[in-house]
C-alpha positions as CSV (number, residue, x, y, z in Angstrom):
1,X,-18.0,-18.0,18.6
2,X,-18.9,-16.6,15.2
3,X,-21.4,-13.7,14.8
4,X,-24.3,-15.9,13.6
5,X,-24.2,-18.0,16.8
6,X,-24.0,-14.4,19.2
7,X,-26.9,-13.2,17.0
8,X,-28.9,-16.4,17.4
9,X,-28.2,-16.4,21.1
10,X,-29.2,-13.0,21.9
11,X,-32.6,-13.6,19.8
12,X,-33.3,-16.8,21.5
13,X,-32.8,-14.8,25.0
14,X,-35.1,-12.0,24.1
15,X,-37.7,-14.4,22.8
16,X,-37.4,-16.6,26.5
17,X,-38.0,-13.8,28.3
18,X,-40.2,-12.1,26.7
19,X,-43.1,-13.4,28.6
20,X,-42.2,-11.6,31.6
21,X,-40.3,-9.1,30.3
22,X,-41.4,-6.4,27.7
23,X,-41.2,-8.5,24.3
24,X,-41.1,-4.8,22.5
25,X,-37.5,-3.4,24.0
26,X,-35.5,-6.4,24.2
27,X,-36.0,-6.9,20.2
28,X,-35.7,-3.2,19.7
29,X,-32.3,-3.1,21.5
30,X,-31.0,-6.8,19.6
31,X,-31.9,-5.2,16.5
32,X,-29.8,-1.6,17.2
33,X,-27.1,-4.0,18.5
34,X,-27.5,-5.6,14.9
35,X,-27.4,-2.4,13.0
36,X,-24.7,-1.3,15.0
37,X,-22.1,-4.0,14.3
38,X,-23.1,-4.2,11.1
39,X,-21.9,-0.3,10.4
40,X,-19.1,-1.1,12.4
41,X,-18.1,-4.2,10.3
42,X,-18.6,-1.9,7.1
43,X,-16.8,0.8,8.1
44,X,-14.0,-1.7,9.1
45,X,-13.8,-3.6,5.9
46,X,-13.5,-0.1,4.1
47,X,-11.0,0.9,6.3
48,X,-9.3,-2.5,5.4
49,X,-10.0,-2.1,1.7
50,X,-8.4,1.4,1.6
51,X,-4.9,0.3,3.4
52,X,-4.8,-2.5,1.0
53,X,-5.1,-0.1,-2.0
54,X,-2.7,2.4,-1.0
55,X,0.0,-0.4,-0.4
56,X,-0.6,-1.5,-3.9
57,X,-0.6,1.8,-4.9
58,X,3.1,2.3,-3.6
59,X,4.2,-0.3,-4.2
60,X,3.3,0.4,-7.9
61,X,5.2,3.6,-7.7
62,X,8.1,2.1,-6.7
63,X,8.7,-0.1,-9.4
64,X,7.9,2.7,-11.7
65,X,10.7,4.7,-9.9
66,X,13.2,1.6,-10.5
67,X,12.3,1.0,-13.9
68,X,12.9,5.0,-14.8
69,X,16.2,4.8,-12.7
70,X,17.0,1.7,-14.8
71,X,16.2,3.1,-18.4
72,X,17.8,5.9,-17.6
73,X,21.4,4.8,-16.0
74,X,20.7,2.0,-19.3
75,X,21.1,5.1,-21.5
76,X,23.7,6.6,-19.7
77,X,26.1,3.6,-20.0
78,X,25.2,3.8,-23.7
79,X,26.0,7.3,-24.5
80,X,29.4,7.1,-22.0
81,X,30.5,4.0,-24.5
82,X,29.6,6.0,-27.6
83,X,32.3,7.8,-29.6
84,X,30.9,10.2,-31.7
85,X,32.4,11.9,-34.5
86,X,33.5,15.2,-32.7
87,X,35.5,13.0,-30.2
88,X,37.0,11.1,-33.5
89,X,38.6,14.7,-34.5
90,X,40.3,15.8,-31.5
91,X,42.1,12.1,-30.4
């Protein structure tokens, strides 16, 4: 049941009953119940939002890590397979 159908619901009940019961309470407590889940659905979705931004954020650093690793064992092979001119002397 989605949250628009519970929210109609529980205003249709409170307006049924409230000719014998007190009209003022029963929409008082449907609309805290309404604020309520409404700060909990917020604080949910930023909760969500914030896991889903660090991942990225790792992730991110990760693939910076490789590509460093990378250029850097690149430039390692490269110097190894150099022969400079000092080496040229002494062979």
């Amino acid at each position: 049941m989605t949250y628009a159908k519970m929210f109609a619901m529980s205003m249709m009940s409170c307006h049924a009953s409230a000719g014998s019961a007190d009209a003022g309470s029963c929409c008082a407590q449907s609309a805290s119940m309404h604020a309520a889940s409404h700060a909990i659905i917020m604080i949910l979705d930023a909760i969500i939002m914030a896991s889903i931004i660090i991942i990225a954020l790792v992730n991110l650093a990760v693939l910076r890590l490789c590509l460093v690793l990378l250029v850097l064992l690149a430039g390692l092979l490269v110097c190894g397979t150099m022969e400079t001119p000092k080496m040229r002397k002494h062979a």
